[in-house]
N, C-alpha and C positions, 0 to 999 in steps of 0.2 A: 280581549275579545269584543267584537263590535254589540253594541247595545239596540241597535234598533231595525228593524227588518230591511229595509234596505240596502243597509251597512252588512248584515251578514250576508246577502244575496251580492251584494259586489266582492265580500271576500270570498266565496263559492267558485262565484266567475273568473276570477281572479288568480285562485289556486289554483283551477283547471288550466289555464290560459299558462300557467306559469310553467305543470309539468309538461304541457304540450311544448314549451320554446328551450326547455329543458331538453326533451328527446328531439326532438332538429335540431338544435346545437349541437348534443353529442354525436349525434348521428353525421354533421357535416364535418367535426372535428376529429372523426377518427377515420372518414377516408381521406380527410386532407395528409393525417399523418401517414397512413397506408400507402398512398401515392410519393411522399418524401420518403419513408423506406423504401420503397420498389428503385428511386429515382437515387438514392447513395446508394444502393445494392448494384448499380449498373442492370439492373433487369428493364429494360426499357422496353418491352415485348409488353409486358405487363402494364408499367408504365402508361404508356401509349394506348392502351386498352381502355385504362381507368380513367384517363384526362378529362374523359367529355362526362364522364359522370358525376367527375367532383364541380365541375364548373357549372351543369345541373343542379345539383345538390347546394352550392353558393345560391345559385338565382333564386332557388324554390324560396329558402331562408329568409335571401331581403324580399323576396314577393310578401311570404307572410308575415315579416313585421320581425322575424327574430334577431334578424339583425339588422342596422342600418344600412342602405346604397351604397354609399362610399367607403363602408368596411369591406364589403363583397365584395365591391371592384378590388379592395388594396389587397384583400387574399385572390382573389386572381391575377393578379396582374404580378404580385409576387413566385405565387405558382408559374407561371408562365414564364419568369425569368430564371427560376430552378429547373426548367424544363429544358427551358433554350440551353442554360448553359451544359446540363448535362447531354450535351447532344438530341436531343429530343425533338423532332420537326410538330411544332404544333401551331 
């Protein structure tokens, strides 16, 4: 444990910051996999519904720091290729 007041006030800030990128991560990594279940399911009604919300949900992510730019693109642009292929017009 940190020894001097500053030191515990950046671990404070620190843990908070941590379960916040914690809950937008989870939160962008289980519609990412809800949209690849809908997209093997052939349910593309659904699919098609939820697209622009995960790719929302990527941006909000690198907006605030939780993940880097060029990971978001690489899960979009991945999405997008599972999308096409399964016939999906996006």
């Amino acid at each position: 444990m940190a020894n001097h007041k500053s030191a515990i006030k950046k671990y404070i800030r620190d843990e908070k910051k941590r379960l916040i990128n914690r809950m937008n991560r989870s939160k962008m990594k289980t519609r990412i996999k809800l949209f690849l279940k809908y997209v093997n399911e052939k349910n593309m009604d659904k699919a098609k519904e939820l697209f622009p919300g995960v790719i929302s949900i990527i941006d909000k992510s690198t907006r605030k720091g939780t993940i880097h730019i060029k990971t978001g693109s690489r899960y979009k642009s991945r999405l997008t290729l599972h999308a096409r292929k399964a016939g999906l017009a996006v």
